[in-house]
Residue, then its C-alpha position, 0 to 999 in steps of 0.5 A: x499572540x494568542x492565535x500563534x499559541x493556539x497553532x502551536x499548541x494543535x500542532x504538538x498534539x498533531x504531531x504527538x497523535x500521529x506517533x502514538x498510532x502503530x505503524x509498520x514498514x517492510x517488504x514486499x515480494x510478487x510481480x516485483x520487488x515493493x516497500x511499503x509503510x502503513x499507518x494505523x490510525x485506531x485500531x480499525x484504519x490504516x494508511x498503506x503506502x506501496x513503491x514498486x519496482x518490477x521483476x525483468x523476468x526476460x530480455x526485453x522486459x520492460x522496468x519501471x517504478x510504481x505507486x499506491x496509496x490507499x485507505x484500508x478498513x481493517x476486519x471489515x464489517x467487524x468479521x475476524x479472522x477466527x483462528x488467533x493463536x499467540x498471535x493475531x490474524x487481520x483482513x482488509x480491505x480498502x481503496x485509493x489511487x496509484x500510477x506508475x511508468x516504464x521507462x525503457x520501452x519505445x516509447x514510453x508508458x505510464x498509467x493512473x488510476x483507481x486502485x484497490x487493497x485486499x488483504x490478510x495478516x498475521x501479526x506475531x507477538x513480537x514486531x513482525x507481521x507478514x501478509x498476502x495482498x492483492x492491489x489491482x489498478x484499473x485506469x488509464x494508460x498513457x504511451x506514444x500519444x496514445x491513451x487507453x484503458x489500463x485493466x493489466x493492474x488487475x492481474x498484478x498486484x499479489x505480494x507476500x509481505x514482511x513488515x516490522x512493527x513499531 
């Protein structure tokens, strides 16, 4: 009984600790068209999740979905951004993985790998946050039996972000 009490108990403050932590959830446009979550865990870490959708910019373009989760350092290194206003500005930085795969070219391709977060914030007075990120990929490629190093995440990747805080 008093094993089931003590598991009930870590989980209530589990969960009461994760809904006290800032998080964030919005928009992002660049190279496609993204949402994103973030979790703040303090005020120094954050969780960022990003989905991706790309823009077919052309006939014959290919589309596809992808996926990043990384672990982000906020004001790294304890440098500020200097010029905070009624508002605050933030940069980060962080690590993690992601993947992802087009589907209508023949035939077709997928990729995973590492990947990275860098980024600058500001964060308004009231709820909203907008962001200028930067999350390459570099891994492996996968398509037609065929498996090669992936470096196209590393020009990809740059988003102007909208998120609303809560």
């Amino acid at each position: 009984m008093k094993k089931y009490l003590l598991i009930a108990v870590m989980a209530i403050v589990s969960v009461a600790y994760a809904a006290a932590q800032p998080r964030a959830i919005g928009a992002n446009l660049g190279g496609g068209i993204g949402f994103s979550y973030q979790h703040g865990f303090g005020e120094a870490n954050m969780l960022d999740v990003a989905v991706y959708t790309p823009l077919a910019v052309g006939r014959g373009q290919a589309w596809g979905i992808s996926g990043i989760v990384t672990y982000d350092w906020i004001d790294p290194f304890g440098a500020t951004v200097p010029w905070n206003e009624k508002g605050e500005w933030h940069w980060y930085m962080g690590v993690g993985a992601g993947g992802g795969c087009f589907v209508n070219t023949n035939p077709a391709v997928g990729y995973v790998g590492a990947a990275g977060h860098f980024g600058i914030e500001y964060d308004f007075w009231f709820p909203l946050q907008l962001s200028v990120d930067w999350r390459p990929i570099v891994g492996v490629g996968i398509g037609g039996g065929n498996v090669a190093f992936n470096t196209g995440g590393l020009y990809e990747g740059i988003t102007i972000g909208v998120r609303y805080k809560f």
